[in-house]
C-alpha positions as a LaTeX table, in Angstrom:
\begin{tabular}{lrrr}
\hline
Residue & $x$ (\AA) & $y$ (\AA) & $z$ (\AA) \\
\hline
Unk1 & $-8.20$ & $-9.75$ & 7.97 \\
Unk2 & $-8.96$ & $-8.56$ & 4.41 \\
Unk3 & $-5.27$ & $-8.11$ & 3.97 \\
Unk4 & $-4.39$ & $-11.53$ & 5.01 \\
Unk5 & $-7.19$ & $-13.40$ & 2.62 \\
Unk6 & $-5.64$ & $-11.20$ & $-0.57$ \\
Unk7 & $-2.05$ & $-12.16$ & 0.63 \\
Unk8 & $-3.33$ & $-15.87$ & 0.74 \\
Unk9 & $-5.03$ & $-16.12$ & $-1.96$ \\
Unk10 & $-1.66$ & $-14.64$ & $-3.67$ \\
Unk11 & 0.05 & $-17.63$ & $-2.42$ \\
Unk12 & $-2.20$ & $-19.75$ & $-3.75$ \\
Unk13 & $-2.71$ & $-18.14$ & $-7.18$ \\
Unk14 & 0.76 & $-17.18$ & $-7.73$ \\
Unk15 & $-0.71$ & $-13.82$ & $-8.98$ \\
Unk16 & 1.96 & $-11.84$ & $-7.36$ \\
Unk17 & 0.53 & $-8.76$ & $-9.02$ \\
Unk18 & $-2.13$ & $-8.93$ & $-5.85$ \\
Unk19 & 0.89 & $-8.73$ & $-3.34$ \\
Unk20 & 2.58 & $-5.79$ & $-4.91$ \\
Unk21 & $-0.78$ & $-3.69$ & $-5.18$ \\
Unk22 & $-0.75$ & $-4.26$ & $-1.87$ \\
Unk23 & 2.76 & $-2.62$ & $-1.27$ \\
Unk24 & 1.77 & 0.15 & $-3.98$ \\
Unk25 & $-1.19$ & 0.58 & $-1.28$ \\
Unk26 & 1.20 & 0.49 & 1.54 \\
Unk27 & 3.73 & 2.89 & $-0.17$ \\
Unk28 & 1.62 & 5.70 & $-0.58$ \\
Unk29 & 1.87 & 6.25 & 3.41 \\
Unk30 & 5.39 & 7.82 & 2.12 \\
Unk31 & 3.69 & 10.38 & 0.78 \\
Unk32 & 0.32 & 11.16 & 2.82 \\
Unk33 & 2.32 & 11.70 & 6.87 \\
Unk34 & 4.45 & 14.21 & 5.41 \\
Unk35 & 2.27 & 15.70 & 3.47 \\
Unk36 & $-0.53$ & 15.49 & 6.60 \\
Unk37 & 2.57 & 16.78 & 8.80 \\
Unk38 & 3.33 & 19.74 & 6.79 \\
Unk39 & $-0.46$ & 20.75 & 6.22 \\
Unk40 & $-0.90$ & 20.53 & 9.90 \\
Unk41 & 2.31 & 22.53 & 10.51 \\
Unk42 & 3.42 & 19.92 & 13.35 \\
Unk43 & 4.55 & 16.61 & 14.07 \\
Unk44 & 2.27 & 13.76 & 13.34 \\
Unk45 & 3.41 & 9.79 & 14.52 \\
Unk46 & 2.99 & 8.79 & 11.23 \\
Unk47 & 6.16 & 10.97 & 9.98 \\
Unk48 & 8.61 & 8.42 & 12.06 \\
Unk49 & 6.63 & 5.41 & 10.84 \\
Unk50 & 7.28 & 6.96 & 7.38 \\
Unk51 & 10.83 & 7.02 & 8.05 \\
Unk52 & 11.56 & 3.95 & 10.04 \\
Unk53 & 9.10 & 1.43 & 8.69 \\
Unk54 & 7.49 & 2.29 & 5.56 \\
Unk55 & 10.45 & 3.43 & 3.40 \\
Unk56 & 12.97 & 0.78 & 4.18 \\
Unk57 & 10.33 & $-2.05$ & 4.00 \\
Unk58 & 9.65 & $-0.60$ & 0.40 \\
Unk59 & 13.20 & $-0.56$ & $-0.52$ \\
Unk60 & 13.83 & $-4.17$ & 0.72 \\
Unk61 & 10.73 & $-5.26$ & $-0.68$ \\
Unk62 & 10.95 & $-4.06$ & $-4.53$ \\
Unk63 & 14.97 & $-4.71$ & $-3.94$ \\
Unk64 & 13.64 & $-8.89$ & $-3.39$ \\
Unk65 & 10.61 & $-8.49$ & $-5.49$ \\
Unk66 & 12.52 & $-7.63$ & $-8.68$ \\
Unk67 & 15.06 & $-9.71$ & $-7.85$ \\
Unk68 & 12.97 & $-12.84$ & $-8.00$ \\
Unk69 & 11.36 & $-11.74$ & $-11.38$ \\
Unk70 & 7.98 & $-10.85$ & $-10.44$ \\
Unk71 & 8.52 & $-6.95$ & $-11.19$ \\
Unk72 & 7.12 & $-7.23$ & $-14.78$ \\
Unk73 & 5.27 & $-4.64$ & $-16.78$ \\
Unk74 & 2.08 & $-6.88$ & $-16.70$ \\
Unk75 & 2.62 & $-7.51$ & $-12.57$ \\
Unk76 & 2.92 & $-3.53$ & $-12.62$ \\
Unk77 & $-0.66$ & $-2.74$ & $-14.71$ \\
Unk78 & $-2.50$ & $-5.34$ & $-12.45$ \\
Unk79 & $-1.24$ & $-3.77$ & $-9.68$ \\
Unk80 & $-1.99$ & $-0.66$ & $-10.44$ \\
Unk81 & $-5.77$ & $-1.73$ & $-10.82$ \\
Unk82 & $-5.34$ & $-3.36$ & $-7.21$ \\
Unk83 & $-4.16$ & $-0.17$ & $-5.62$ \\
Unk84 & $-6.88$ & 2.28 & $-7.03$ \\
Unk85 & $-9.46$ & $-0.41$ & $-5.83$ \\
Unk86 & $-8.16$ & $-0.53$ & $-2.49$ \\
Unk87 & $-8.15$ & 3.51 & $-2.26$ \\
Unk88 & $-11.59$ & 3.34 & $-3.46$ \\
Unk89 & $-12.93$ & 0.77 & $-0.70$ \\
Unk90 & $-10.54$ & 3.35 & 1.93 \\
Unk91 & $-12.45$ & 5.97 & 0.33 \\
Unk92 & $-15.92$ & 4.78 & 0.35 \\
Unk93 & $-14.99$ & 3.17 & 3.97 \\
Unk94 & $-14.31$ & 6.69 & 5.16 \\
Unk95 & $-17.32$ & 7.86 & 3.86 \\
Unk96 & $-19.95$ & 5.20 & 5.52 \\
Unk97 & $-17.85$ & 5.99 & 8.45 \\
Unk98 & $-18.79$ & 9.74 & 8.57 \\
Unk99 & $-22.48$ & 8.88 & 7.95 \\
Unk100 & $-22.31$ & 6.84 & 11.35 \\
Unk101 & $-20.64$ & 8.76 & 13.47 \\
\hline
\end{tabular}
């Protein structure tokens, strides 16, 4: 739900910076299965949704995104600042969680 509003309000804005934090946020799954499936020293789900959703979405997706001209430094730097504030509400979400469970 939280996703959709940002992606909305994107739209509306036409602060595309929003929409590739976003991505940046949805990109670092390419990293964390593997590296979850290697700590654990066995297969985790998330290693096939690594390879057959999350890596060629991200290609076709910067591929379009840059194409169009919205891959500039400044649409970089603000999202940047998107994607650390999303991994601080996962963060922070993760912690409330543990103090209710």
């Amino acid at each position: 739900m939280a996703f959709s509003a940002l992606i909305l309000i994107t739209v509306m804005t036409q602060h595309f910076f929003i929409f590739l934090g976003l991505n940046l946020f949805f990109a670092v799954n390419i990293l964390t299965h593997p590296l979850q499936a290697l700590y654990l020293r066995c297969y985790t789900p998330g290693l096939w949704t690594t390879i057959l959703l999350i890596i060629p979405y991200n290609v076709l997706f910067f591929y379009h995104f840059s194409k169009a001209g919205f891959l500039t430094m400044n649409a970089i730097l603000g999202a940047l600042i998107v994607m650390f504030f999303l991994i601080l509400v996962f963060l922070l979400s993760h912690k409330i969680g543990e103090k209710w469970s």
